[in-house]
MDAnalysis code that builds the backbone (N, CA, C; Angstrom):
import MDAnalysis as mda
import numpy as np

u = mda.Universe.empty(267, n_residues=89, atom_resindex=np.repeat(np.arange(89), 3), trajectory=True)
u.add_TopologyAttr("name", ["N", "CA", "C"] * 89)
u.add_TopologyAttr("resid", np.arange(1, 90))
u.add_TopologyAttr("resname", ["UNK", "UNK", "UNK", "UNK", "UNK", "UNK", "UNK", "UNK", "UNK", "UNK", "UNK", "UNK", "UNK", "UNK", "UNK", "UNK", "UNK", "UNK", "UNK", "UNK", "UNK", "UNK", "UNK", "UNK", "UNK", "UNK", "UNK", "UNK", "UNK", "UNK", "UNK", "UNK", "UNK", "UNK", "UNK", "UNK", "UNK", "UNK", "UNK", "UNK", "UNK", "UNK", "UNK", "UNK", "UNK", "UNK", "UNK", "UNK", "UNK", "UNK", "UNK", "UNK", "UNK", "UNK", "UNK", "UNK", "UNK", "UNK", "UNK", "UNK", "UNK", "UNK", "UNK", "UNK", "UNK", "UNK", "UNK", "UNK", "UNK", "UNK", "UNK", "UNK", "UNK", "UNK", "UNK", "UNK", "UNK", "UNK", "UNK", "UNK", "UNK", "UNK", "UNK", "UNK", "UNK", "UNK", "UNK", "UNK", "UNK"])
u.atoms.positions = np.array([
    [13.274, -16.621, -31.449],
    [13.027, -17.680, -32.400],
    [11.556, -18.083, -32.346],
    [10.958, -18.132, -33.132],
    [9.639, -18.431, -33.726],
    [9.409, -20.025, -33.765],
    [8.168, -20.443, -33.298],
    [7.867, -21.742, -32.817],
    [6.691, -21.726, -33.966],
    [6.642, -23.137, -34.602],
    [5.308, -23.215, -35.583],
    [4.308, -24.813, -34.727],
    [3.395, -24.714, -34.711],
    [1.990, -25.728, -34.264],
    [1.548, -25.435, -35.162],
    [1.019, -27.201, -36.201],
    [-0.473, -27.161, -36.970],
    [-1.109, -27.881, -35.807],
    [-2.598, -27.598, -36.538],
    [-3.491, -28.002, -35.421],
    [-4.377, -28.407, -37.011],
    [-4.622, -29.761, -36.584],
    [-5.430, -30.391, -37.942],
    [-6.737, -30.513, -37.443],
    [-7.560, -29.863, -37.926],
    [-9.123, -29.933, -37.649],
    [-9.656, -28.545, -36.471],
    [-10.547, -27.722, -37.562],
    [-11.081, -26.555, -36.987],
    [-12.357, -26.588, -36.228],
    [-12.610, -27.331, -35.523],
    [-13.828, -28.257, -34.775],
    [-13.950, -27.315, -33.370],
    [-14.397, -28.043, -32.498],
    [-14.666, -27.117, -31.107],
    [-13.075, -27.170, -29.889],
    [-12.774, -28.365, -30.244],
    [-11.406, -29.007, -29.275],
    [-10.201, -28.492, -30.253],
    [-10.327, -28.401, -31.128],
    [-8.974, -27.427, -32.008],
    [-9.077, -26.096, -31.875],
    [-9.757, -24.995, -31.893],
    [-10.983, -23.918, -31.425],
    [-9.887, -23.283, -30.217],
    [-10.492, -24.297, -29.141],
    [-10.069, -24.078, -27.747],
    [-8.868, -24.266, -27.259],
    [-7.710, -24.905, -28.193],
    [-6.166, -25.358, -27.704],
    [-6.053, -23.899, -28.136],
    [-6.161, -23.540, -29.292],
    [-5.480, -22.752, -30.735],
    [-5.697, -21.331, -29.537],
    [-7.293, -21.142, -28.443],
    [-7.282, -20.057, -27.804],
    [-6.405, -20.466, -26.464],
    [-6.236, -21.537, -25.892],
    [-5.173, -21.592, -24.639],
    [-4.090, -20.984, -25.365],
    [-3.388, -21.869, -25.735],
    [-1.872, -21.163, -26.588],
    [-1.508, -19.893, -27.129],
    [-2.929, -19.146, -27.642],
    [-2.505, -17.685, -27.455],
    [-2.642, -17.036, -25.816],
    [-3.403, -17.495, -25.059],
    [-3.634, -17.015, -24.061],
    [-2.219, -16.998, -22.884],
    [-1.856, -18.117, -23.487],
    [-0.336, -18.639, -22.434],
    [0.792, -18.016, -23.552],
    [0.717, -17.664, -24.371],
    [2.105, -17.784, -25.439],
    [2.018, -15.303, -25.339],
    [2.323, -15.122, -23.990],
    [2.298, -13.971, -24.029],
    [3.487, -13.050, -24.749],
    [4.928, -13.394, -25.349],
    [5.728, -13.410, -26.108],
    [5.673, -13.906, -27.712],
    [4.126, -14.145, -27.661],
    [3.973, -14.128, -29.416],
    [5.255, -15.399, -29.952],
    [5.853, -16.612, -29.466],
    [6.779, -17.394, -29.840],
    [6.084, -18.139, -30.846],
    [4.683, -18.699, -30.767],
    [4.547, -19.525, -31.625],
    [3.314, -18.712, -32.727],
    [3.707, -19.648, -34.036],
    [2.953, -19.326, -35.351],
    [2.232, -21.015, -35.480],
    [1.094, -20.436, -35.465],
    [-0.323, -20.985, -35.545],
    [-0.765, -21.129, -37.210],
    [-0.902, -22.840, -37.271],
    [-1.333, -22.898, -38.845],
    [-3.025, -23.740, -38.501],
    [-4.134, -23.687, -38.766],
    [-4.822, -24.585, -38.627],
    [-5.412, -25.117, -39.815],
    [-5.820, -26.078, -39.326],
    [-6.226, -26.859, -40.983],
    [-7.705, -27.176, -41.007],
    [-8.736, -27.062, -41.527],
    [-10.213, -27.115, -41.166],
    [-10.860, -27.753, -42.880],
    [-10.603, -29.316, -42.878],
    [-11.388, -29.566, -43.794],
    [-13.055, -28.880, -44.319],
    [-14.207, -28.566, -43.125],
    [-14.753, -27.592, -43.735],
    [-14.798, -26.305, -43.787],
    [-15.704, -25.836, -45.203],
    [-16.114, -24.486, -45.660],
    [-15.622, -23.628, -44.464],
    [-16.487, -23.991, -43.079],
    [-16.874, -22.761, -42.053],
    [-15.914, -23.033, -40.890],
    [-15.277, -21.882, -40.533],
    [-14.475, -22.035, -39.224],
    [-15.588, -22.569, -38.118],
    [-14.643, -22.679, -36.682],
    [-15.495, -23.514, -36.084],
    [-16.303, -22.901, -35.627],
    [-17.195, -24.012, -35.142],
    [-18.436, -23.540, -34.857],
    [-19.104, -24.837, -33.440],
    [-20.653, -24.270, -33.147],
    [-20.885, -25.477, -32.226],
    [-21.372, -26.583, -32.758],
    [-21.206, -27.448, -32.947],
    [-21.660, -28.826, -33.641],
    [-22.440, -29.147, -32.501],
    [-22.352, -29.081, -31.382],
    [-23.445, -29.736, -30.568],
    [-25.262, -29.174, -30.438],
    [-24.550, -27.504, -30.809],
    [-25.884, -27.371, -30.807],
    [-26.867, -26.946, -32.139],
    [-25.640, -27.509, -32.917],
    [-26.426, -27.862, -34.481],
    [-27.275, -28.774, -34.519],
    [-27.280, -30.102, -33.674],
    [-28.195, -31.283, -33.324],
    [-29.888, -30.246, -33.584],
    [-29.740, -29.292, -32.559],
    [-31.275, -28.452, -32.431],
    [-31.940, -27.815, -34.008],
    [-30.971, -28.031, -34.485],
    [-31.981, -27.005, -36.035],
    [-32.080, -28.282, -36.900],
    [-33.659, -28.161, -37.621],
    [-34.506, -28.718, -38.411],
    [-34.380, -28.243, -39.342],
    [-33.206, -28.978, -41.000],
    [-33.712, -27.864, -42.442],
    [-32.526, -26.674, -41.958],
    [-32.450, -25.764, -42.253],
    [-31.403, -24.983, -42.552],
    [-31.123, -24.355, -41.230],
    [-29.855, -23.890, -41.471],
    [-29.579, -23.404, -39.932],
    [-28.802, -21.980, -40.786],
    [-28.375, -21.240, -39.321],
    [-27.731, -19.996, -39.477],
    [-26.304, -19.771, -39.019],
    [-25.506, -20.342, -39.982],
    [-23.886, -20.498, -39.881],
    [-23.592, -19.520, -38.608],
    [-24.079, -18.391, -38.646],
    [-23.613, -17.260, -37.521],
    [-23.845, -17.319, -36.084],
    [-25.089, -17.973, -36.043],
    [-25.509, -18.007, -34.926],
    [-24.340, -19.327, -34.257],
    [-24.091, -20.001, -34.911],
    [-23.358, -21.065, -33.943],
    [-21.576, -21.142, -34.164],
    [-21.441, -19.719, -35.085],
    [-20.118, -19.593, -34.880],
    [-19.522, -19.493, -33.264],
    [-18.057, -19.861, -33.063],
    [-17.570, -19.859, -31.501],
    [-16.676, -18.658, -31.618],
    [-16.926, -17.620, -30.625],
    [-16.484, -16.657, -30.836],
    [-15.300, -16.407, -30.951],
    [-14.476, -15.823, -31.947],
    [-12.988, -15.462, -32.290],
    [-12.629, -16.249, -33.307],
    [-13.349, -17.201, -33.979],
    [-13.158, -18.151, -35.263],
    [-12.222, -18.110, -35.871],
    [-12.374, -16.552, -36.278],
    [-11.524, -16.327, -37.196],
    [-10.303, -15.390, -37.094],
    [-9.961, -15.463, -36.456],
    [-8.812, -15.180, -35.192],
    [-8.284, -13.942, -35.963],
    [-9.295, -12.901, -36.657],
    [-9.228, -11.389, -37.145],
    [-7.785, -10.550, -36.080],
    [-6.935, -9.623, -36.711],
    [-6.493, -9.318, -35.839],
    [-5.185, -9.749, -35.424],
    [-4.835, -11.694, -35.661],
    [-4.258, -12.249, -34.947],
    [-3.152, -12.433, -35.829],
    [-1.744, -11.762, -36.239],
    [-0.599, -12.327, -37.416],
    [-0.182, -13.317, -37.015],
    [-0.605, -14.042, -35.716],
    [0.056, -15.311, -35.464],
    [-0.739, -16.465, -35.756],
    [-1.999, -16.579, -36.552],
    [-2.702, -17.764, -36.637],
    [-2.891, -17.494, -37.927],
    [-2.934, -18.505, -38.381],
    [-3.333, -18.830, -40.081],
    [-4.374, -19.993, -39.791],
    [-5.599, -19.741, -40.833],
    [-6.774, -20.139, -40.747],
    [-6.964, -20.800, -41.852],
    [-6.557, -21.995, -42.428],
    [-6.953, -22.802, -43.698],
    [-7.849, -23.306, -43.975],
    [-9.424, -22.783, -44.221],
    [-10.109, -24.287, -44.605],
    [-10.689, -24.603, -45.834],
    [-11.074, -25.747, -45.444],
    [-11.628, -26.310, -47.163],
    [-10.534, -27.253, -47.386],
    [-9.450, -27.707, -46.770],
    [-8.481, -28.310, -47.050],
    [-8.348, -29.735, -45.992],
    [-8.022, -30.802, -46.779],
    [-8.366, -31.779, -46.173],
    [-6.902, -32.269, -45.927],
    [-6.168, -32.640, -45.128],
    [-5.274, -33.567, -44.589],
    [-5.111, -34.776, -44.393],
    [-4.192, -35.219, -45.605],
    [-4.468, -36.536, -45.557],
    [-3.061, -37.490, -44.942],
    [-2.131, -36.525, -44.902],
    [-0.676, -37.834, -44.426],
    [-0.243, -36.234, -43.496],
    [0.523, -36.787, -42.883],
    [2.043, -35.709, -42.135],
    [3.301, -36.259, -42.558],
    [4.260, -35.342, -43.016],
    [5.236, -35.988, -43.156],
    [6.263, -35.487, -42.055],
    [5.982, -36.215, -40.917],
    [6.946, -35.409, -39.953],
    [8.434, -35.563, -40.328],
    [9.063, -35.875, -41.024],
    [10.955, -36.258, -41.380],
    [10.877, -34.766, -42.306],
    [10.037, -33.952, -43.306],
    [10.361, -33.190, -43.628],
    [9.590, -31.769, -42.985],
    [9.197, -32.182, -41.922],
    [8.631, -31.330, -41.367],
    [7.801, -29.879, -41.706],
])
């Protein structure tokens, strides 16, 4: 039986659960939805602080973003979350 986790927000701390849980979930049980109000999967926001004027989306991608490869994660972004309705789950 197949287990589903959203994970709302594709940031650095959503990033890093989304990679524990594959790392521990060695039976493939759970299906991975994430939700990433922006454009770009995650990335480092901390060390975006350092660029002046335009930066280079690539360089501060976190590696595995885009979880290529993976039929158990679904990667949504651009989509903003605004309620949960946990009763219809």
């Amino acid at each position: 039986m197949s287990k589903t986790v959203v994970v709302v927000g594709h940031g650095m701390v959503g990033h890093r659960f989304v990679e524990a849980l594959r790392n521990r979930d060695t039976e493939n049980q759970w299906q991975i939805v994430i939700f990433g109000e922006e454009a770009d999967a995650a990335y480092d926001r901390v060390g975006l602080s350092s660029y002046v004027g335009e930066w280079d989306r690539s360089s501060l991608a976190l590696s595995g973003n885009d979880y290529a490869g993976d039929s158990t994660v679904q990667v949504r972004l651009g989509v903003q979350v605004t309620a949960i309705d946990t009763a219809a789950r």
